[in-house]
C-alpha positions as CSV (number, residue, x, y, z in Angstrom):
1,X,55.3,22.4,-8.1
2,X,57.0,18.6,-7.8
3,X,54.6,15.5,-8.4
4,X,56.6,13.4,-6.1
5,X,56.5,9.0,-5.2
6,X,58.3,6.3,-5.8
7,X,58.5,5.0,-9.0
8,X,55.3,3.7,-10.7
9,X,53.1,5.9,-8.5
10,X,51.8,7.6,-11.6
11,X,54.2,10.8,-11.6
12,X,54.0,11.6,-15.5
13,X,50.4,10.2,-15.9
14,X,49.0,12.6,-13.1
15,X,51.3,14.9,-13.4
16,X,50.2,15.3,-17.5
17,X,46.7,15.7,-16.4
18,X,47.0,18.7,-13.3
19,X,49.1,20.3,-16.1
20,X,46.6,20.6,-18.8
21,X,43.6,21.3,-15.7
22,X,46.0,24.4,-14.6
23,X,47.3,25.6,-17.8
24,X,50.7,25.0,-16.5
25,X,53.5,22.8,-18.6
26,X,54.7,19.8,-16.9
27,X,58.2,18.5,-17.1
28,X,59.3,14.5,-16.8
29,X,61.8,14.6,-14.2
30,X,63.3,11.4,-15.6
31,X,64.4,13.4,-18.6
32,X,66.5,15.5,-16.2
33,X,68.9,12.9,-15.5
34,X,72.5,12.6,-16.9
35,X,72.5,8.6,-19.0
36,X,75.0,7.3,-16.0
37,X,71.9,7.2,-14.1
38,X,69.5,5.7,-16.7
39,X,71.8,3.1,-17.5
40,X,72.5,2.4,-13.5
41,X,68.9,2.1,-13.1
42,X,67.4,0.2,-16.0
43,X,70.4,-2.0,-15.2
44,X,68.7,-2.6,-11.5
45,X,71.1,-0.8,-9.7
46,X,69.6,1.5,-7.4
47,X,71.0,5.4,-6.9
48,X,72.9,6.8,-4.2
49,X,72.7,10.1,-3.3
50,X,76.1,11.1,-4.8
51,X,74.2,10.3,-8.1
52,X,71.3,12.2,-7.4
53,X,72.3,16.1,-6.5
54,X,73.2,16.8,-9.5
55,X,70.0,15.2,-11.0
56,X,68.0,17.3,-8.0
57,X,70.0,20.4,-8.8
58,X,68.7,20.2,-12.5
59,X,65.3,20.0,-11.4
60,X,65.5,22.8,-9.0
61,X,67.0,24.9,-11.9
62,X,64.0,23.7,-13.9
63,X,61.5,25.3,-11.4
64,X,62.7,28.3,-11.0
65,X,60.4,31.5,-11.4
66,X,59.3,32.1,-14.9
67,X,55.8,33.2,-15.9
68,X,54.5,29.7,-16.8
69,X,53.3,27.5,-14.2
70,X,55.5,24.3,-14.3
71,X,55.0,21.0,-12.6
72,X,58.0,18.8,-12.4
73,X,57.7,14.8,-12.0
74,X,60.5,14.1,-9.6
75,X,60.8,11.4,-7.0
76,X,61.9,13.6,-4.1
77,X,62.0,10.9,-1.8
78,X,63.7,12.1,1.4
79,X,63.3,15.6,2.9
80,X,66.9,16.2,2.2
81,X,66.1,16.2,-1.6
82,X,63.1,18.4,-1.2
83,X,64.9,20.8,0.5
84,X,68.0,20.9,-1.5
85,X,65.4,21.7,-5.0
86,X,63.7,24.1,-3.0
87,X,67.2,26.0,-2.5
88,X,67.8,25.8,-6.1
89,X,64.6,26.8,-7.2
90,X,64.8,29.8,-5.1
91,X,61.3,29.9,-4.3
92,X,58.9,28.2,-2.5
93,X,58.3,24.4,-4.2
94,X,54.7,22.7,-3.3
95,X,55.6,19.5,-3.1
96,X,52.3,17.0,-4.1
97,X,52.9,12.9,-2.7
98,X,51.5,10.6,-4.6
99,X,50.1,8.1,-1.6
100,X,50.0,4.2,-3.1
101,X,50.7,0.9,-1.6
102,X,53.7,-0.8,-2.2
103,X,50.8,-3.9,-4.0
104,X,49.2,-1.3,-6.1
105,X,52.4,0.7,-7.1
106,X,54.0,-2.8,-8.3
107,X,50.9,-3.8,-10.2
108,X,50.8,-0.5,-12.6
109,X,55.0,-0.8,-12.8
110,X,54.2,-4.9,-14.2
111,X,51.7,-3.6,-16.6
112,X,53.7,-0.3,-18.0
113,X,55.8,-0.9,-21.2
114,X,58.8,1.3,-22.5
115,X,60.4,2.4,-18.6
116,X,63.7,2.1,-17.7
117,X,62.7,1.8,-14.4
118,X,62.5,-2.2,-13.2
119,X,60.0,-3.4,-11.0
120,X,63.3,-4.9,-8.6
121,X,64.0,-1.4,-7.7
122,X,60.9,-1.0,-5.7
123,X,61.7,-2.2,-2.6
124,X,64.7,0.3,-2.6
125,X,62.1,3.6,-3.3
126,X,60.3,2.8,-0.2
127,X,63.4,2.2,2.0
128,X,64.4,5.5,0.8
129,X,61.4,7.4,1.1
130,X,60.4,10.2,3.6
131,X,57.0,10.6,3.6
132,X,56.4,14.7,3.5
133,X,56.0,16.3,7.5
134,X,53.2,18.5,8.4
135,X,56.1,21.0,8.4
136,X,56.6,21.2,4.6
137,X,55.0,22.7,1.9
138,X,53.5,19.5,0.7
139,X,49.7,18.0,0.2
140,X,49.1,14.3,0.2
141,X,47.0,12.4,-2.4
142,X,45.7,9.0,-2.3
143,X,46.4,7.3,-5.9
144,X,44.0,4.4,-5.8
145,X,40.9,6.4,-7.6
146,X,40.3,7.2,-11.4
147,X,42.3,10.0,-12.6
148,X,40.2,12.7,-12.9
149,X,39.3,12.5,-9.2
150,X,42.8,12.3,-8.6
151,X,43.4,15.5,-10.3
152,X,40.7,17.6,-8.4
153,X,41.8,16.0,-4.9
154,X,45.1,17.9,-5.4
155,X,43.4,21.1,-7.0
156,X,40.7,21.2,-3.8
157,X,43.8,20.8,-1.7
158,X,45.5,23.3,-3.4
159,X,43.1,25.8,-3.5
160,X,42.5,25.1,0.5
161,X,45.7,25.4,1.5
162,X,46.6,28.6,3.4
163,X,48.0,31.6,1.4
């Protein structure tokens, strides 16, 4: 399972919280990523895709089959991504988007301490993000409610979705 959204959409936070509700162990995608790309980002350089398969490929390799449940925070942002962790997951991936406004997403970024992540780099998530199809294995969730409610939106839509 991917928690997926930009940055600031509340990946680790939620992602923390459906872990612990599932009995599953969740992993912060951002610790998947070789330094370059920490230091290219908290720099305010945004990533290119060259920097990101092998980032994606980690986090695929992450997922794979075990007999833990395990929720990965990963941006995912374009179907291209999505697809290429499902490949090296080797399984099926359920993708879960975290739905915010760009207003809302910015606010919690301003007010979060200790993130390499800068608020500049914002803009460049949503240019690069693919909103899931109807055609992946994805649910939607809207992130503007408290947490808990958050957390059984996805489990209700999990639990609903067709086996």
């Amino acid at each position: 399972m991917i928690i997926m959204g930009v940055a600031g959409s509340g990946k680790t936070t939620i992602g923390e919280a459906l872990a612990r509700a599932i009995s599953a162990t969740y992993v912060d995608g951002d610790q998947l990523h070789p330094e370059a790309n920490i230091a290219k980002m908290s720099a305010g350089i945004p990533l290119v895709d060259a920097d990101r398969w092998p980032w994606l490929a980690r986090v695929g390799e992450t997922l794979r089959p075990g007999t833990i449940p395990i929720i990965v925070g990963c941006s995912a942002l374009k179907r291209a991504y999505r697809d290429f962790i499902t490949e090296q997951t080797g399984a099926p991936v359920l993708f879960i988007y975290l739905d915010g406004s760009h207003e809302l997403i910015f606010r919690r970024m301003r007010e979060r301490t200790g993130h390499f992540m800068p608020t500049s780099l914002l803009d460049s998530q949503f240019a690069t993000l693919e909103i899931p199809g109807k055609d992946e294995n994805a649910i939607s969730v809207v992130i503007d409610a408290p947490l808990q409610e958050i957390v059984a939106d996805i489990t209700t839509k999990f639990e609903e979705r067709p086996s």
